[in-house]
N, C-alpha and C positions, 0 to 999 in steps of 0.2 A: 536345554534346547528342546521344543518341540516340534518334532519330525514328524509330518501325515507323511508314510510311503504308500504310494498307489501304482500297483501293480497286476497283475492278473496271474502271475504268474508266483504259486508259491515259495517257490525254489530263489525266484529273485528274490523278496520279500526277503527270505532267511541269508543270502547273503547280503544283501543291503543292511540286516538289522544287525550281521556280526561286525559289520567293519563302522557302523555307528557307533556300537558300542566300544567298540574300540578307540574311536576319536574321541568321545565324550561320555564315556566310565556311564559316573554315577548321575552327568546330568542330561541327561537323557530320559524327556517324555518321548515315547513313540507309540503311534496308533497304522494300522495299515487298512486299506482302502481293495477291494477287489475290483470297482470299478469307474469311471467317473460318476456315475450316479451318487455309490456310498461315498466319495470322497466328498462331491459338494453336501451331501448332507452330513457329514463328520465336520467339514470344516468349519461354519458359523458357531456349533461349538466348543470345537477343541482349539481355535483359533491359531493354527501350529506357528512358529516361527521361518522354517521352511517345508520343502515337498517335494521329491522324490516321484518324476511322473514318466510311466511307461507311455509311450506313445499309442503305442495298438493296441488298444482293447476292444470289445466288443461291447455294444453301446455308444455312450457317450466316449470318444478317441481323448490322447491324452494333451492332444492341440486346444482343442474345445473345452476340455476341461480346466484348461490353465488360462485362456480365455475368458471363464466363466469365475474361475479364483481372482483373476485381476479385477475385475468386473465389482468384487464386494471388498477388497481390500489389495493395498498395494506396498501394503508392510511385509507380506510372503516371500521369500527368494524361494525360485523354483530353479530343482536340477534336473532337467528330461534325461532319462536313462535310455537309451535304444536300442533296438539291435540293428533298424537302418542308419542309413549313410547320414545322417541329418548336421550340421553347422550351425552353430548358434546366430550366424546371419539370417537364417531361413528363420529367423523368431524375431527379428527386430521387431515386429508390431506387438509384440507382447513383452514389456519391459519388467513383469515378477520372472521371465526366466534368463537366470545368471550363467547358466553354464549348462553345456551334452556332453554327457559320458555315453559312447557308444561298448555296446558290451562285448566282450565279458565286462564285467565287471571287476576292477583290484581297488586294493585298500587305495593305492597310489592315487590314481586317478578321483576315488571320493575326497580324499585331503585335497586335492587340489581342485576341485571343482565347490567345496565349502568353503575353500580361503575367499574365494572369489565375494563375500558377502558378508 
């Protein structure tokens, strides 16, 4: 599985990337993004199978960026991680996002927001 996580926030990043590794061991590509800018320029070639997207960043925010991911492909399943209040209703016009884990962050909630796809 190829995972872009784009986040801003190192500390997400490193639990995002232990509890991936955890679902999916050894098949596990992952690359990580600090902002929507590096992410759409990592994604035309890393071409991930999902994405792991903070919502607040500075720059391009992680609405627009998933926006801009649908935009050149729609083979992506995107999971918004947040720390606001957000419902995956508030994303129906963007259909690569499958699932919001509001944080913290648990392994629980990653499994179940991957089954999703």
């Amino acid at each position: 599985m190829k995972i872009l996580v784009i986040d801003d926030s190192k500390m997400s990043q490193m639990v995002i990337h232990k509890f991936l590794k955890e679902m999916y061991a050894d098949h596990l590509d992952i690359k990580f993004a600090f902002s929507g800018e590096e992410a759409l320029d990592l994604f035309d070639s890393f071409k991930p199978d999902a994405c792991t997207v903070d919502i607040i960043m500075s720059g391009i925010d992680g609405i627009e960026t998933s926006k801009r991911m649908a935009q050149k492909s729609s083979n992506v399943n995107v999971v918004i991680v947040t720390s606001t209040d957000e419902k995956l209703e508030h994303f129906n016009d963007i259909p690569i996002i499958k699932e919001v884990i509001n944080k913290p962050i648990t392994l629980e909630k990653m499994k179940n927001a991957f089954e999703k796809f």
